[in-house]
C-alpha positions in Angstrom: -21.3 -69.3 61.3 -22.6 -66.4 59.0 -20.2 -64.3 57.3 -21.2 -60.7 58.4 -22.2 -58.6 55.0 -20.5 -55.3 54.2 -22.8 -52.5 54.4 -24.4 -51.3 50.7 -23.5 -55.1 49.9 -26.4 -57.2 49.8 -28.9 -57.8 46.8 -30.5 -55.3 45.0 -28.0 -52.5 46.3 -24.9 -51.5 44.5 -21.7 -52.3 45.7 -19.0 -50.2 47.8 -16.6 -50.3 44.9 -17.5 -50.8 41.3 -15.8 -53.4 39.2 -15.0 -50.8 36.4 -13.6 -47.0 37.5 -16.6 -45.0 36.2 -15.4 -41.4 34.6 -16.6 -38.4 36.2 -17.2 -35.1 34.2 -15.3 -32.3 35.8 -16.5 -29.0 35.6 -13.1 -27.2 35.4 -12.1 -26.1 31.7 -9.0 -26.0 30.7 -7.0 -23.0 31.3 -7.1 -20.3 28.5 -3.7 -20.1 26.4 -2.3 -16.7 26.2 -2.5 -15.2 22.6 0.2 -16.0 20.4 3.3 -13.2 20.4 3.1 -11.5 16.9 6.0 -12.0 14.8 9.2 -10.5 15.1 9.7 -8.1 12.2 12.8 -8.4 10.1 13.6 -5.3 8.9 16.1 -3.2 10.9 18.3 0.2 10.2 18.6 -0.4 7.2 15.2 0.4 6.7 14.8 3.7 7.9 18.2 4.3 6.2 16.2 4.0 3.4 13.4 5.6 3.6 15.5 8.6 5.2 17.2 8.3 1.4 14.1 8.5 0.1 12.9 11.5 1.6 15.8 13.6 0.7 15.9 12.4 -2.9 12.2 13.8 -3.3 12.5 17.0 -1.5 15.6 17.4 -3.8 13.8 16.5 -7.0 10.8 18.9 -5.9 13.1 21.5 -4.7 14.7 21.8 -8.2 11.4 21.4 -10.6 9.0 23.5 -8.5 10.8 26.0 -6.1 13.8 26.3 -8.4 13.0 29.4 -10.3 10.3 32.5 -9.6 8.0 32.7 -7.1 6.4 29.3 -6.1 2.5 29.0 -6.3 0.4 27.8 -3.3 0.1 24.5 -5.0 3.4 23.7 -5.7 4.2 24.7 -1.7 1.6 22.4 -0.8 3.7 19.7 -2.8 7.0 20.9 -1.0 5.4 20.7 2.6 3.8 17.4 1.9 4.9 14.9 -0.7 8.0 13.9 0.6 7.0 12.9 3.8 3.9 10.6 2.5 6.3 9.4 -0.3 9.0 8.0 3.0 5.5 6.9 5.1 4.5 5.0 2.2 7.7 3.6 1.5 8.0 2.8 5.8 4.0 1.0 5.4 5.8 -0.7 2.5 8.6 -2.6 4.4 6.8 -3.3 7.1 4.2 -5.2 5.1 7.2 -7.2 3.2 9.1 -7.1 5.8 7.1 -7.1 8.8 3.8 -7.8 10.2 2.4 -4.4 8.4 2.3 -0.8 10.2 -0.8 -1.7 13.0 1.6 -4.4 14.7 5.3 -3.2 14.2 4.4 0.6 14.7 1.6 -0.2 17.2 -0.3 2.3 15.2 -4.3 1.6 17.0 -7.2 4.5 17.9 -6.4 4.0 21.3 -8.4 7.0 23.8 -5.9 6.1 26.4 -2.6 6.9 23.6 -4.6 10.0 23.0 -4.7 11.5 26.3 -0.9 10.8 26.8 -0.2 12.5 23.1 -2.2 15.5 23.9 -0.1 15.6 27.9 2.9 15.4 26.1 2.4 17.8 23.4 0.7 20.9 25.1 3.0 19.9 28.3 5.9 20.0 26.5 5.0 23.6 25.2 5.8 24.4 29.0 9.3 23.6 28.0 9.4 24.0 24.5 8.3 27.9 24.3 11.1 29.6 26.8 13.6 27.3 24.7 13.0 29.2 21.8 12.8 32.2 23.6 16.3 31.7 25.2 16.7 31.2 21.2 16.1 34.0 19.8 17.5 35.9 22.4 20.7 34.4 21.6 20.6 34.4 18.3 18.7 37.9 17.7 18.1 38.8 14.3 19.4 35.4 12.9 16.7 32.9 14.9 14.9 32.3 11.6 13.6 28.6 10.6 13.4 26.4 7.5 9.9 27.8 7.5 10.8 31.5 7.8 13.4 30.9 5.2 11.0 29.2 2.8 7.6 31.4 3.4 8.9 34.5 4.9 8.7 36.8 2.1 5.2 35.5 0.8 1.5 36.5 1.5 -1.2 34.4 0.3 -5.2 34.6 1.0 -6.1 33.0 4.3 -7.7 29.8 2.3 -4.8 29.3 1.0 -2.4 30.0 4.0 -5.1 27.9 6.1 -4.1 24.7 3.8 -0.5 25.3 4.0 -0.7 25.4 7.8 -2.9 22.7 8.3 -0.1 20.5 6.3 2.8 21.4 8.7 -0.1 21.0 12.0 -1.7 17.5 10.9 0.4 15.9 8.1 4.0 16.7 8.6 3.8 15.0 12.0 2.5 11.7 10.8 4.8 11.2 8.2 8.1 12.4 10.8 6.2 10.0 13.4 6.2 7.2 11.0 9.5 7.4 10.4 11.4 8.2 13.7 9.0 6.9 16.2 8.5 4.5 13.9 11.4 2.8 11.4 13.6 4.2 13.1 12.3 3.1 16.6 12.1 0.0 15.4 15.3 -0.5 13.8 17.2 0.4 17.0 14.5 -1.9 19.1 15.5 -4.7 17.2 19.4 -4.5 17.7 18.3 -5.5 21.2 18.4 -1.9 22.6 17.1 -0.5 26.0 13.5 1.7 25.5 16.1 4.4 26.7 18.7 4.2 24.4 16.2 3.9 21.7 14.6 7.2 23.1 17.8 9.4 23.5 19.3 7.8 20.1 15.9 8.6 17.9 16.0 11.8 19.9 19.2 13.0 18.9 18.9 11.6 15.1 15.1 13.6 14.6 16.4 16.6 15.4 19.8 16.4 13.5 18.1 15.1 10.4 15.9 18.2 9.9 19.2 19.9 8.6 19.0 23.1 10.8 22.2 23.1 12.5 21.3 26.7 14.6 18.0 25.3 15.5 19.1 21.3 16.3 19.1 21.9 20.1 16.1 23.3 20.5 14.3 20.6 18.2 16.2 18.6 20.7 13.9 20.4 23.5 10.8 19.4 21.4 11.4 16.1 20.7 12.1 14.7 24.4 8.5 15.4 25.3 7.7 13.5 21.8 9.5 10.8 22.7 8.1 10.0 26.3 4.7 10.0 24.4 5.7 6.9 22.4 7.5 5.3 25.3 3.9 5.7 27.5 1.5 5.5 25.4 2.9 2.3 24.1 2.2 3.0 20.4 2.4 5.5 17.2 -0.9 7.6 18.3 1.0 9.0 21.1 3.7 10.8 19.9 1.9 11.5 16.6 -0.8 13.7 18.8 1.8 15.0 20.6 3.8 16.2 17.8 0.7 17.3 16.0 0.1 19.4 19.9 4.0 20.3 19.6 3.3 22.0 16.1 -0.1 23.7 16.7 1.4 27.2 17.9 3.8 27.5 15.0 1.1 26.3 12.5 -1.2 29.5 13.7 1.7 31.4 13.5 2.3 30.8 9.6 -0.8 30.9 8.9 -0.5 34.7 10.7 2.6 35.2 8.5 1.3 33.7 5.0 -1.6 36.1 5.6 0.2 39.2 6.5 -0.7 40.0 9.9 2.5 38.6 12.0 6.5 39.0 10.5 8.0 36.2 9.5 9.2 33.6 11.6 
């Protein structure tokens, strides 16, 4: 009797099942790993505590040598309004490149089109709010609603060259270097005890306008820091609340530069 023949079995053909497993390629890659988390950075409070030091040691040191006696030049103004902010940015970039993962990670400092729409919102939004805050101010106040500024420039007129660089300083400079270290160390400090982007907002909030040192004035810097704030908390980064800040101080940049000229009282 003949045995019946499984199908695909017979000679020449190959049979149903191989004798060895025969590997298949697969046309599925694996899945892409997510990038690596950067670095937690290791410095803390004690940084900005620092740097805050620093800055008041060299606007103290500058105070005395150039604005301590006679009328100070344009030049050594220009010193006064700027040095001792990049001197504490420095030192901030500094510790977060020993310390850290440098200022692009920890600060989040990019060019980012996206964190400059939400500085610019922020800043000329928050004029909405800032402006009848310091009109409720002065109104207040009266006679006595004066600034650091007014108190430092009030009495001087210089040509519009020269006022034009003083402004420019307190519109473009001043804010990165206050950015860098309250949005920034100090942000980051706080972030790093574990606190909520919340606390972190209303505790750097409450610190940047107390550490400007104008007790009359600290709750309406209070005002014009909340919008600053919500910038960095949206946009994610540094650019934010720099632009914003930067936005924040454009009308009282013009208006020094009105007053170091001449044409407006002081402030």
């Amino acid at each position: 009797m003949r045995q019946a023949v499984p199908v695909g079995a017979g000679p020449g053909s190959m049979a149903p099942y191989p004798p060895h497993p025969v590997s298949m390629p697969t046309h599925h890659s694996a899945p892409a790993s997510a990038p690596p988390a950067a670095p937690r950075h290791r410095w803390g409070i004690g940084a900005y505590l620092l740097a805050q030091a620093v800055f008041l040691l060299v606007s103290l040191v500058i105070g005395v040598i150039l604005l301590g006696s006679g009328p100070p030049s344009t030049a050594a103004l220009a010193v006064a309004v700027a040095v001792p902010g990049l001197v504490t940015a420095a030192v901030a970039v500094v510790i977060t490149v020993v310390r850290g993962n440098g200022p692009f990670v920890d600060f989040g400092l990019r060019w980012s089109w996206r964190e400059l729409g939400i500085g610019l919102a922020f800043g000329f939004g928050g004029l909405f709010v800032s402006l009848p805050a310091s009109a409720v101010y002065v109104s207040v106040v009266g006679e006595d609603a004066s600034s650091a500024v007014g108190d430092i420039f009030g009495d001087l007129v210089m040509p519009p060259a020269e006022a034009l660089l003083i402004a420019s300083l307190v519109v473009l400079v001043v804010p990165v270097c206050e950015e860098i270290l309250f949005r920034g160390l100090l942000w980051g400090g706080l972030t790093r005890l574990g606190a909520n982007v919340w606390v972190v907002f209303g505790v750097s909030t409450v610190i940047f306008a107390l550490a400007h040192f104008e007790w009359p004035r600290a709750i309406l810097l209070l005002v014009v820091a909340v919008p600053i704030g919500l910038a960095r908390i949206y946009g994610g980064g540094l650019l934010a609340p720099i632009v914003a800040h930067q936005a924040n101080n454009l009308l009282p940049g013009i208006g020094l530069y009105l007053m170091l000229t001449g044409t407006f009282p002081a402030l």
